[in-house]
C-alpha positions in Angstrom: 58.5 67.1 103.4 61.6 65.9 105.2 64.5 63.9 104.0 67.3 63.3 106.6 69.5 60.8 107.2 72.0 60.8 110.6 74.0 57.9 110.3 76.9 56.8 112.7 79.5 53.9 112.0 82.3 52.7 110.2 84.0 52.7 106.8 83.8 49.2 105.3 86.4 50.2 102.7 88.5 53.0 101.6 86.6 55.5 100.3 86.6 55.5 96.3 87.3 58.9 94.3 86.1 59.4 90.9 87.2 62.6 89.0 85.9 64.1 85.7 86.2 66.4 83.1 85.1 69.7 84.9 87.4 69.3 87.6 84.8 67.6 89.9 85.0 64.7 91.9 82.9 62.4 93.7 84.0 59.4 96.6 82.3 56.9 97.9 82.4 54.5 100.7 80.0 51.9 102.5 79.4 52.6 105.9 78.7 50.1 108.6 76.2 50.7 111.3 75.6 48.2 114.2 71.7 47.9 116.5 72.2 45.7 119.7 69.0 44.1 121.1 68.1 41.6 123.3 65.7 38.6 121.5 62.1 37.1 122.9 64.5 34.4 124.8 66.5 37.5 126.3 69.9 36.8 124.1 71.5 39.7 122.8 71.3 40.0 118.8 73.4 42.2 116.8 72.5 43.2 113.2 74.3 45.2 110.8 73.3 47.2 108.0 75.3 48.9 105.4 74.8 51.9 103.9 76.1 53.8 100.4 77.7 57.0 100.9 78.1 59.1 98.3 80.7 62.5 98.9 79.1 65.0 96.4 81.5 67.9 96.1 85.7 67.8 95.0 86.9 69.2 98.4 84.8 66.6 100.4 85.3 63.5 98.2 89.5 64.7 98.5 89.2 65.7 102.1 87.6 61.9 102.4 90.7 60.3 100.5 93.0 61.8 102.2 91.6 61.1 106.1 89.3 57.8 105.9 90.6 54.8 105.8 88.3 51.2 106.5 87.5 50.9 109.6 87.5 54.6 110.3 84.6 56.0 112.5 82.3 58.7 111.0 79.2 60.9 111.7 77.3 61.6 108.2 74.0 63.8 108.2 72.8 63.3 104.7 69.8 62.7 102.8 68.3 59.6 100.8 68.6 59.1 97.2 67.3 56.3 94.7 68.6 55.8 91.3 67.8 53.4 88.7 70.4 51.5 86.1 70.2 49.2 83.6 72.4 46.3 83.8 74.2 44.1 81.3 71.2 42.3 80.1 69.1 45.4 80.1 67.5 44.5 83.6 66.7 47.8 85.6 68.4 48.0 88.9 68.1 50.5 91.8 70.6 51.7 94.0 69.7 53.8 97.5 72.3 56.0 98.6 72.9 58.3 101.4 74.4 61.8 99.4 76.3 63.3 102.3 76.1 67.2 103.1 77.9 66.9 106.3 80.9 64.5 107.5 82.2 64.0 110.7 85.3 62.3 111.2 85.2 61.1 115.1 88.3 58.7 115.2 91.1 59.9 118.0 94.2 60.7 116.3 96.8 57.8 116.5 100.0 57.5 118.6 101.2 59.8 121.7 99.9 60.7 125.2 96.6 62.5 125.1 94.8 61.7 121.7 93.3 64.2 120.6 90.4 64.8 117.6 92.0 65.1 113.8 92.4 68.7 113.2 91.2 70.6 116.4 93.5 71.2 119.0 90.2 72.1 121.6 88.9 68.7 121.7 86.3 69.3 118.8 85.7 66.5 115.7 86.7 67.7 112.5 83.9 68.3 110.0 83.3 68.6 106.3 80.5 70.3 105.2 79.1 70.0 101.1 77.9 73.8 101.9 81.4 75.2 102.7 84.9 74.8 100.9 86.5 74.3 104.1 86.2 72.6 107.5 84.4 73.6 109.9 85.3 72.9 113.7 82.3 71.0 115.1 82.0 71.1 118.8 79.4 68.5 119.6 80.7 67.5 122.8 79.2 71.1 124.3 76.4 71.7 122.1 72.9 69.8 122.3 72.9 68.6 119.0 75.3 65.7 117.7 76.3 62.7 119.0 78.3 62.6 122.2 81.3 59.9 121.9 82.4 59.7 125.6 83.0 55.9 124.9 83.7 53.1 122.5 81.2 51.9 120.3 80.7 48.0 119.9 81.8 48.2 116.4 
């Protein structure tokens, strides 16, 4: 059995860091992601979903608080959780979350000629693995696999 989740978009908030007792910490964020289609009548449609994110490990939920922001545009490899809660009134809720094992920031640095990618000065995307206690340089501009961001994204 297979359970993963590639997701591309945007924060819709800050990303929320929780820390405990055992010197862990957790953040989270909801993460927009946009589908453009044309309709029966030929109009084009655009829906939205949104997504939980959950950052499982310390360095990636800091990494997260320090570097996202709303609005900020992320690659997230993940896979699908469902957890249940029981609300005020004892009424048992369910939440679906994408737990993140690897985080892509793609946003271009801000300010000065020649943007480049946060953290790489070879034109490479940051990325944050839950696997690793440090980043990684992701290079998915040469490689097969990942997405390609050679453009803006309509959202």
């Amino acid at each position: 059995m297979v359970n993963k989740v590639t997701l591309l978009g945007r924060l819709g908030k800050d990303p929320v860091v929780k820390h405990f007792s055992d010197n862990n910490a957790i953040a989270e964020f909801s993460l927009a992601t946009t589908e453009n289609y044309k309709d029966k009548e030929g109009k084009w449609v655009e829906v939205t979903d949104w997504h939980n994110i959950k950052l499982p490990s310390k360095w990636m939920a800091e990494s997260a608080e320090k570097y996202l922001k709303k609005g900020s545009l992320v690659y997230v490899e993940g896979k699908i959780k469902t957890r249940s809660y029981d609300d005020k009134d004892g009424n048992k809720k369910y939440i679906t979350e994408i737990v993140v094992e690897t985080l892509r920031r793609l946003d271009k640095k801000e300010g000065g000629p020649g943007e480049q990618q946060y953290g790489n000065t070879s034109g490479g995307q940051q990325s944050y693995s839950s696997n690793n206690n440090a980043p990684q340089q992701d290079y998915s501009q040469s490689k097969s696999s990942g997405p390609s961001i050679d453009d803006d994204l309509p959202f």
